[in-house]
LOMARBA-486312 format. One record per residue (C-alpha): residue in one letter; y, z, x. Coordinates in pm, whole numbers, plus 50000, padded with zeros to 5 digits. Each point is the difference from the previous one (the first is absolute). Example, Ala and Ser with C-alpha at 12.3 -4.5 7.8 and 13.67 -1.06 7.14 Angstrom:
<rs>
A495505078051230/S503444993450137/
</rs>
This chain:
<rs>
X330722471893276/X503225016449834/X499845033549941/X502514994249723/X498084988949689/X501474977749761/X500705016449701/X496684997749722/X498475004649677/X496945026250064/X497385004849733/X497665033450097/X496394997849882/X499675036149918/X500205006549600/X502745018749886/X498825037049911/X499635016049634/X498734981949686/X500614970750136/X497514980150160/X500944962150057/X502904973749941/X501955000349723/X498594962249967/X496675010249993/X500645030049684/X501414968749823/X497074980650037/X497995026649860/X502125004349733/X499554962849909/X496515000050009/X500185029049755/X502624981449757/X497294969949996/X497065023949923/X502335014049735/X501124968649825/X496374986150006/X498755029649839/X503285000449765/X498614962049879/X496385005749979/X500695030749775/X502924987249769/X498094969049946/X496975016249859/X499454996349645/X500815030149767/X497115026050062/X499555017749665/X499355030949996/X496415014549843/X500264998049588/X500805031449958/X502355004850241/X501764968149921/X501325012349665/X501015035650152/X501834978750281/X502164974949737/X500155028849730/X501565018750287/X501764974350125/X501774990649679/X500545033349899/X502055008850309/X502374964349969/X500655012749639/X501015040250087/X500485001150365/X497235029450046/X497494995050245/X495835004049898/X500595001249584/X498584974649755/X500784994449603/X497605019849804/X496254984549947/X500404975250254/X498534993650342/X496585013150089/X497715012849761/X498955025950279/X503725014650035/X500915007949659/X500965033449869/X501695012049726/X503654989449917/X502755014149788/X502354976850081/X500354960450078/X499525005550373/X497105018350211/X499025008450341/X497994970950168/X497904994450305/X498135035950043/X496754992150062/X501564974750279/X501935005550331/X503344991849933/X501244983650286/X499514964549904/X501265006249638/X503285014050150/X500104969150282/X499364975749659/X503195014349787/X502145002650289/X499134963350157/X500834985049628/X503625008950074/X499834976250279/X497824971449848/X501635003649617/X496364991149889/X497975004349672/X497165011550204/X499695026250263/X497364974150206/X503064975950161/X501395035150145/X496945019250124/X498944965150209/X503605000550148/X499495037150076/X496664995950132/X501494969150248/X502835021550065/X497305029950114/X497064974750190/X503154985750174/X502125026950116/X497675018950279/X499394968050155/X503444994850125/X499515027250258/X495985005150043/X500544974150302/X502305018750178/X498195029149907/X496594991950180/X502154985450251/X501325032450075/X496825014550026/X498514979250309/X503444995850119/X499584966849999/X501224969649779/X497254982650015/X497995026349806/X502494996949735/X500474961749997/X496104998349876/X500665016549702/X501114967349851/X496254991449975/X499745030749777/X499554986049661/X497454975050160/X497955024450120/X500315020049674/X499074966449808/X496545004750214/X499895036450021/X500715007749657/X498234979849706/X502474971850033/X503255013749948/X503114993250273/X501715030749888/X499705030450193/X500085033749883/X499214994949652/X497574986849753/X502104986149800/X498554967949838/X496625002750057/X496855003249814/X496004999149996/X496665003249790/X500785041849973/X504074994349948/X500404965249820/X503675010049870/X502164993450340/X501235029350116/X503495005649846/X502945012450082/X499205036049877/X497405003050318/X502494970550241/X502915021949959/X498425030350145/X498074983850261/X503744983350102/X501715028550008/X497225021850251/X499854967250207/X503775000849989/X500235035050098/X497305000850317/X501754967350138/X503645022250005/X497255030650142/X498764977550248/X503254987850094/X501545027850053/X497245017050232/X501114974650271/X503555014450016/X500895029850175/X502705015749706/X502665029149987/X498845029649797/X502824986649752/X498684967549947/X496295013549972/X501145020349752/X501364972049805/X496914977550080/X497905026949882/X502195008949674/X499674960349940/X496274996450016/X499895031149735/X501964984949740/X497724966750055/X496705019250016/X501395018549649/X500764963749879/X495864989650106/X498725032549823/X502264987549688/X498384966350005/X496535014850058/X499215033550025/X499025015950306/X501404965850182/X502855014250189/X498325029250135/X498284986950305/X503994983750102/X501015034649948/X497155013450225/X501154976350273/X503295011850054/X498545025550245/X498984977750224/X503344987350023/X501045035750089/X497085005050227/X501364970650230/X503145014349997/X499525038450092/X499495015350319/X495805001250100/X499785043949945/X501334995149610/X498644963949938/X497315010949743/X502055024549872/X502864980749877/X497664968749952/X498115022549696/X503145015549894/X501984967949958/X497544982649790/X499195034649792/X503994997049950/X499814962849920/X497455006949735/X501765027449830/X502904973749981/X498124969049886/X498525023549751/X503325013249868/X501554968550015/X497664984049767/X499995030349788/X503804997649971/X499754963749914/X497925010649701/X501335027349896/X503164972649966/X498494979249846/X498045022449782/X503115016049852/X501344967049949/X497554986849767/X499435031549847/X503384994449871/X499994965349848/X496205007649843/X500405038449902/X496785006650190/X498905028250188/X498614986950384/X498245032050023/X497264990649720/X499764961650122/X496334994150030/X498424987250334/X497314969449941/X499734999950422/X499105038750063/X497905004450310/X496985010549835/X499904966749764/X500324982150299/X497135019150198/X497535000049721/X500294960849931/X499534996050419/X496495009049899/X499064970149861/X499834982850306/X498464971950097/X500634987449608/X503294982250050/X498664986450344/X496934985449947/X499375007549608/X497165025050110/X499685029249771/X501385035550152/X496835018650109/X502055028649804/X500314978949680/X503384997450007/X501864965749863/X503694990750194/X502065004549699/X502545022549852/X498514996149659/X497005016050151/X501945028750147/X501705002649630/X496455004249834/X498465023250222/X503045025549942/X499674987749643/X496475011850008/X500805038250103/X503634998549786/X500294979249738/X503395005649958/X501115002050380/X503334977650042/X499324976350292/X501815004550286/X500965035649909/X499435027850230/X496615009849801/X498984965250015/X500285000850418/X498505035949959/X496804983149833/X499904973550252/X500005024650256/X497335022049905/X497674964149909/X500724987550434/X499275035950124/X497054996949810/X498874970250119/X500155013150338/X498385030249938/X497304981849865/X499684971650227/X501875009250311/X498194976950247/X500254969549761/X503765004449940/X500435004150378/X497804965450042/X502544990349787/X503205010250177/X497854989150365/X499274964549777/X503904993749917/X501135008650370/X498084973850146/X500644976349734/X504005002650118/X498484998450341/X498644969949943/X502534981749809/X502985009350278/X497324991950264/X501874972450120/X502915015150040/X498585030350166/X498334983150297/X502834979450059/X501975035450057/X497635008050207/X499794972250207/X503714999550012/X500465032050095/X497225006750215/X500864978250214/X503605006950051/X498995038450074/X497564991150252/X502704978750159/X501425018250334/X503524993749887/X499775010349654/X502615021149759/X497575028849921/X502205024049911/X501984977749796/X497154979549820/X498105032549922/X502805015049817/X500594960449805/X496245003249906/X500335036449916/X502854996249762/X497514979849756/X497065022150005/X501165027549695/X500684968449826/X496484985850074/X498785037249899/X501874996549665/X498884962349948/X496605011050013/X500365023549686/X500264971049752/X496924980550081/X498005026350123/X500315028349753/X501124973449677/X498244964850050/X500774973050306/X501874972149828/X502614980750099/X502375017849813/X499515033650153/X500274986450392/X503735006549980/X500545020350294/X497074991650182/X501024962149989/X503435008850124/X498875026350251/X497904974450177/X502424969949943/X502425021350258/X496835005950250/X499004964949964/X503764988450107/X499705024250272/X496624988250101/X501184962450014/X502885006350236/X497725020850223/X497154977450025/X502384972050076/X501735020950265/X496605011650154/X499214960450022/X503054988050155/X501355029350193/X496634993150258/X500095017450317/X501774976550282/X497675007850249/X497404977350101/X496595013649990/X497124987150243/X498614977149712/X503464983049958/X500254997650347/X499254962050010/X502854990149765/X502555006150274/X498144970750192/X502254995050302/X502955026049877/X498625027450280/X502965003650244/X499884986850380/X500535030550262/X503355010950009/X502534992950275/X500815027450251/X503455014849895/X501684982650298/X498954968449928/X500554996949638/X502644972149898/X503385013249802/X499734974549740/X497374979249789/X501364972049773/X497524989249762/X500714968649841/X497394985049788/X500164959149912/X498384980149792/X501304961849951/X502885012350238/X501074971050208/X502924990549890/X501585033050133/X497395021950209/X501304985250333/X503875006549873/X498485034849897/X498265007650347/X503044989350245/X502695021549752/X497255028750104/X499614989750358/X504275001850028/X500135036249871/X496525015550144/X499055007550349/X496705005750249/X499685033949809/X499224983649700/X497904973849854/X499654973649706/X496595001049802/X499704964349805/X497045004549735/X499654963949839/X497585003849661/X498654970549846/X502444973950117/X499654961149897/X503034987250136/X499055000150386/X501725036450066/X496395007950154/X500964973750304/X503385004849997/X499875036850090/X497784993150260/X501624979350121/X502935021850047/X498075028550108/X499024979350325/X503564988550091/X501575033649912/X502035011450283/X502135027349874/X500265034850069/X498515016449712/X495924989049944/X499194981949735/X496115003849888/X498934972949717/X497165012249748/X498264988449710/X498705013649709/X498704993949615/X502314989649784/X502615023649859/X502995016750145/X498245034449948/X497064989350238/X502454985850223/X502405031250025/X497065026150043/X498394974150304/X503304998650155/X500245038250014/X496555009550094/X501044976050319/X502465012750092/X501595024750254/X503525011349931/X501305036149915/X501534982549764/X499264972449765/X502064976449778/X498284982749748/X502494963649872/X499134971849860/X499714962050198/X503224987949870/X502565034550049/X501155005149681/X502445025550129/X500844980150337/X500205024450238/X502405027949789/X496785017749916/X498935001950358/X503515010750071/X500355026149748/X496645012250145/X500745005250340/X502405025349896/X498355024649834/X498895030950167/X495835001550169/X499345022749763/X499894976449685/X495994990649964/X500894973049731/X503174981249875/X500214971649821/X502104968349924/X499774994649611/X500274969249797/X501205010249653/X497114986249772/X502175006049680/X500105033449780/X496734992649787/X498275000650347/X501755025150099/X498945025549694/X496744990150010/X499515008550372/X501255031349946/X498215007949710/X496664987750100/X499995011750325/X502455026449997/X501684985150251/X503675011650101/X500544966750244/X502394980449755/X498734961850077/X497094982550146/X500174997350423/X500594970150134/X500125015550376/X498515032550127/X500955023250291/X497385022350069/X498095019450249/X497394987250197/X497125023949982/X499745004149668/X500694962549892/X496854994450187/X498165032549879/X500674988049631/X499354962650061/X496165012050056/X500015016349670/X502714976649774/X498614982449732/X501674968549925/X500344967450106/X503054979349832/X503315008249968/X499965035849916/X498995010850337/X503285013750064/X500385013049661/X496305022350116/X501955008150303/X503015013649856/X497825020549726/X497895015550292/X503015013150112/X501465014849729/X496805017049937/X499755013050326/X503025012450001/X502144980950231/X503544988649879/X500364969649952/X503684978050090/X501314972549849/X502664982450218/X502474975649879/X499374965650098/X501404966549909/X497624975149868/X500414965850233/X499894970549734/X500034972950260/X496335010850102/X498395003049711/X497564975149934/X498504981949660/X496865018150052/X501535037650052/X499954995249593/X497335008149870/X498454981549724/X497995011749706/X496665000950196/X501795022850253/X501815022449740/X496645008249832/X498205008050341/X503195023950026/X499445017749676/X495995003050053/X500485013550319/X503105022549890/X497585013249703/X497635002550232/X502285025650187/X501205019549719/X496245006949891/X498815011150356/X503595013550074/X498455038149983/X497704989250372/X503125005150228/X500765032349840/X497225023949976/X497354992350328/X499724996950345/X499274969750150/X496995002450238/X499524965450144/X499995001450362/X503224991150091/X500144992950338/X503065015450184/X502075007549683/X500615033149978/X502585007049706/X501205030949862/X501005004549646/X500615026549809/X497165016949810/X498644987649676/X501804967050048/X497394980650173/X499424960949930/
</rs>
């Protein structure tokens, strides 16, 4: 050989260090799996009808609306209109509106009308709803992706609003309610409850995402500054909503600091992203607040509060009444007109929703517990298990999900305990709602968005903990190598230079042009391995037929084996004998310029290849699905002889991806791969070198088939005995 290689194209198989993990190809795929979650999400939200809003709440919400496309000013209604619940006393034409209500959606309502120009706020908050259910899912793929460090993982999120349709009473949207309704909650949940859920879902997605990445103390500053201002935006559109986003930022701080001051910096950066959540929301207000107590004359400071925590906890007593229509064992009815009376009943002139009227209410729910303390705590036990229940679903397929990919030998732990970790304040604050008010749909805000992320999560790991198996072939699976087991290696001295394995199949018309263009170039060191599969042309005869007049110097061994050229390449390498092997097809594609070209290059090189450029849609797609950095599908390969052999025994496919599973083994093991340049010969190819449809689909099953099992020549050893192959390779890159 040369020792002057001709100049090439190499491709390592090591992934480049940092944030980033695989092809450029392969983070666009992801992408595009995200954009069609996104725009299916988009459609099934914007094409729901209008969900009104409860009664009440749907004269607040136009009053409010129309008020604020007459004056400008945010949260103000005309005098004696809108809820009978919100009205206090006016002095002018204009009042203050919405305080018995997180304002969130009534601020997303006036400001989306500037965008629809509608008479109603409804058009609007569905757009902003779509806009919200939409949005995260552009980049949760890549997200869980990034978490197993594998594409795969992410590429099964697209199943996500399939498995939420089954998970989660029937709806394909994930992280939000938004829509639906039951025997408890027969007004679909609205946008005042899908807004918030949105914008938490929205907001663990980015935390999620961002715990994959390893980021500069500027640019965690910035992330973490960013997730206040949305978690202020959550506690706007429900209160309390942002706080468990705020919580989570210290996670993201925990990953990133040094192990002595992990905890410390982890507690102090989500103490400081509460504190700024918190005065971001109360800055918002205060805004706001000053605004409209300019256009109504009103003082903010005397606005009443119809939604005061102790309101809330005293009705939460009444449970199981708006569940099952059961009478409170404390005689307590779910209604605010019963709430009014019984303050009524000790003040006859208390104003509702003052700060005497929560005063009352508090001193009537610390009574009830003094009096009954283990039935209210029945109570509180009763509604926990009631959310249990109705997220049980979801919460086993979690746990599924991410059992198994923790128990799995290769598994992220570090990383996917931090991604589940990030959820759990929100879970905590989720819990408050339901537990401590009364488990309807409308109060699962956080908790549906909290385990919309973990169910996400839990989808890409169970399908990575399916398909990633372990290569190695255990005693039971023994038997499905049948005949694979390598023959007894040949001594060192005796072992041939080179193998040429050229499977046939209907070959006739050129395999005897084929064999003497070999039998010119080769010599006694070498030899020509013929593996005919499934012939009906008479190759069978022919080849033997050869084989017992062949007189020339290199040996030529004829073979047969099932049909496909996958079958036929890994017989022809178990058989044979040469440090080297060269795997071709029966009509050269390349001539001899391949063979040529791979003379040159230096001993070395374990694996080169002659490509055939398959187009650039191929192209992407092998790239992105199995993060390969070979540019185009083999048509020839170079490689060493040991391991060829080693991996036939384990390889997994038998049609014309063979070399494709060769060339990924590789990569993942670490070798570099070449690509030489070689000159397609057009004079030998042959009608049935193209493939028809029947052979292109075979292609694409077993090329699928590849990407989803693409993890087994990355992550374990392979422990079938292996005859005389011994093969180094650097560590953790085993097929």
């Amino acid at each position: 050989m040369s020792p002057a290689p001709t100049a090439v194209t190499s491709t390592p198989g090591v992934r480049a260090p940092g944030n980033r993990l695989w092809p450029r190809s392969t983070s666009v795929l992801l992408i595009v799996v995200g954009v069609v979650l996104a725009v299916v999400s988009f459609l099934v939200v914007i094409n729901m009808p209008e969900l009104g809003w409860h009664s009440a709440r749907n004269h607040e919400l136009q009053a409010t609306y129309d008020a604020f496309r007459e004056t400008g000013t945010l949260l103000v209604k005309a005098a004696n209109s809108g809820s009978k619940y919100t009205q206090v006393p006016a002095t002018g034409p204009w009042v203050s509106a919405t305080w018995d209500d997180d304002p969130g959606a009534y601020i997303v309502a006036s400001l989306m009308g500037l965008v629809t120009g509608s008479s109603s706020p409804y058009p609007g908050l569905g757009l902003a709803e779509a806009l919200l259910v939409a949005l995260p899912l552009l980049w949760l793929p890549t997200a869980v992706a990034r978490i197993f460090k594998r594409p795969i993982a992410g590429y099964a999120v697209v199943l996500l609003p399939l498995v939420m349709w089954l998970l989660n009473n029937g709806t394909f949207l994930a992280g939000t309610e938004y829509g639906l309704s039951d025997a408890a909650s027969p007004t679909p949940v609205y946008a005042l409850y899908g807004i918030a859920a949105s914008i938490a879902f929205l907001s663990l997605s980015l935390l999620v995402l961002f715990c994959t990445f390893r980021l500069r103390t500027s640019v965690l500053i910035a992330v973490s500054c960013g997730l206040a201002v949305l978690a202020a935006a959550g506690n706007l559109s429900r209160s309390l909503s942002g706080m468990g986003i705020a919580a989570g930022v210290g996670v993201l701080w925990w990953l990133h600091t040094r192990k002595k001051w992990r905890w410390v910096a982890g507690v102090a950066a989500a103490l400081a992203a509460v504190a700024l959540t918190i005065g971001l929301q109360s800055a918002t207000m205060t805004g706001l607040n000053a605004a409209r107590a300019a256009q109504t004359g009103q003082s903010m400071a005397n606005l009443p509060d119809a939604h005061a925590v102790w309101h809330s906890l005293y009705l939460g007593l009444s449970y199981p009444e708006p569940i099952t229509g059961q009478h409170s064992p404390l005689g307590i009815a779910w209604s605010d007109e019963f709430g009014w009376d019984q303050a009524r009943a000790i003040d006859p002139d208390v104003v509702i929703a003052s700060a005497d009227y929560d005063l009352i209410l508090r001193h009537l729910y610390v009574a009830q517990v003094k009096a009954h303390p283990l039935t209210v705590a029945n109570l509180y036990i009763d509604k926990f298990l009631f959310v249990v229940r109705e997220f049980g679903a979801m919460i086993s397929f979690i746990l599924v999900g991410l059992v198994l990919a923790l128990t799995r030998r290769a598994s992220p732990r570090r990383t996917l305990a931090a991604t589940i970790a990030v959820t759990i304040p929100t879970l905590l604050v989720g819990l408050i709602p339901p537990v401590l008010v009364m488990p309807l749909l409308y109060y699962y805000s956080e908790l549906t968005a909290a385990l919309s992320v973990l169910v996400a999560i839990a989808l890409g790991g169970l399908v990575w903990s399916l398909t990633a198996r372990p290569a190695h072939v255990s005693v039971s699976e023994r038997s499905l190598l049948g005949d694979r087991a390598l023959p007894p290696g040949p001594a060192a001295e005796s072992a041939l230079g080179l193998s040429v394995v050229v499977p046939t199949r209907n070959g006739s018309a050129v395999i005897e042009r084929t064999l003497s263009t070999l039998a010119d170039r080769l010599t006694a060191q070498d030899e020509i391995i013929v593996v005919e599969n499934g012939s009906t042309d008479g190759t069978g005869e022919l080849l033997h037929e050869l084989e017992a007049r062949w007189s020339a110097a290199p040996a030529l061994v004829v073979l047969a084996s099932p049909p496909g050229p996958g079958d036929a390449l890994r017989a022809g390498a178990l058989a044979s004998r040469g440090r080297r092997i060269m795997l071709t097809a029966d009509d050269l594609p390349f001539g001899m310029t391949d063979y040529d070209r791979f003379t040159r290059l230096p001993e070395s090189v374990m694996v080169a290849i002659g490509p055939k450029s398959r187009g650039r849609a191929r192209r992407f797609l092998r790239s992105a699905l199995l993060e390969s950095r070979v540019g185009d599908t083999p048509e020839t390969v170079w490689v060493d002889g040991e391991w060829c052999r080693s991996l036939a025994v384990v390889s997994r496919e038998s049609g014309s991806v063979w070399m494709t599973e060769l060339v990924l083994a590789a990569e993942r093991r670490g070798y570099e791969v070449i690509e030489v340049p070689v000159v397609a010969d057009r004079r030998r190819e042959t009608p049935k070198r193209r493939s028809g449809a029947h052979g292109r689909w075979r292609s694409a099953i077993g090329f699928a088939r590849l990407a989803i099992h693409n993890d087994e020549y990355r992550d374990e050893n392979a422990t079938v005995p292996l005859g005389s192959a011994r093969v180094s390779a650097p560590a953790g890159a085993d097929f």
